[in-house]
matplotlib code that plots the C-alpha trace (Angstrom):
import matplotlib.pyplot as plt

x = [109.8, 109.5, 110.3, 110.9, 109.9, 112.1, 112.1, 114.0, 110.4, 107.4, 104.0, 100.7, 99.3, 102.4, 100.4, 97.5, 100.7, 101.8, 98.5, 98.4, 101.8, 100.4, 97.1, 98.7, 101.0, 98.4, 97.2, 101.4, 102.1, 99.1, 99.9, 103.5, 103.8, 105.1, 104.3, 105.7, 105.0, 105.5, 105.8, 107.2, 108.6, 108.9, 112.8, 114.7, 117.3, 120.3]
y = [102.0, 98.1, 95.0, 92.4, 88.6, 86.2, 82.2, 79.7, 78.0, 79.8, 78.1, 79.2, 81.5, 83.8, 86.8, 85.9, 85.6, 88.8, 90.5, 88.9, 90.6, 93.9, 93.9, 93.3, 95.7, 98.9, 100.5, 101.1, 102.9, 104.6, 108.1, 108.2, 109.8, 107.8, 104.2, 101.2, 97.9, 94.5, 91.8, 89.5, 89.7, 85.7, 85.2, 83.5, 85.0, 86.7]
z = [112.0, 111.1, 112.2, 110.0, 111.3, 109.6, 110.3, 108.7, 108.0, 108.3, 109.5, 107.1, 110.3, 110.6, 109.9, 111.8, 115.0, 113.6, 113.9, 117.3, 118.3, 116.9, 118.9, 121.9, 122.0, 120.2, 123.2, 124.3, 121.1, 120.2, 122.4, 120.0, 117.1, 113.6, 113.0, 114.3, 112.0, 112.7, 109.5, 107.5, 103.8, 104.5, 103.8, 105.7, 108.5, 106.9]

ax = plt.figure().add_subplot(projection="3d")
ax.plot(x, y, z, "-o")
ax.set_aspect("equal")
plt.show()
């Protein structure tokens, strides 16, 4: 599963937020099975 960030404007750290995001919440998901990622393909909100 993923989950897409999207901002209207994007600041130059958003992946080092997003990497932030992920390490936090690593230990919850790492007993399930499959993937879960968190990013950005840096367009803005539909």
């Amino acid at each position: 599963m993923a989950l897409y960030v999207r901002q209207k404007e994007y600041d130059e750290d958003i992946f080092d937020v997003i990497d932030e995001i992920s390490e936090e919440y690593e230990n919850l998901l790492s007993e399930s099975e499959g993937w879960f990622v968190l990013t950005s393909d840096l367009h803005p909100p539909a």
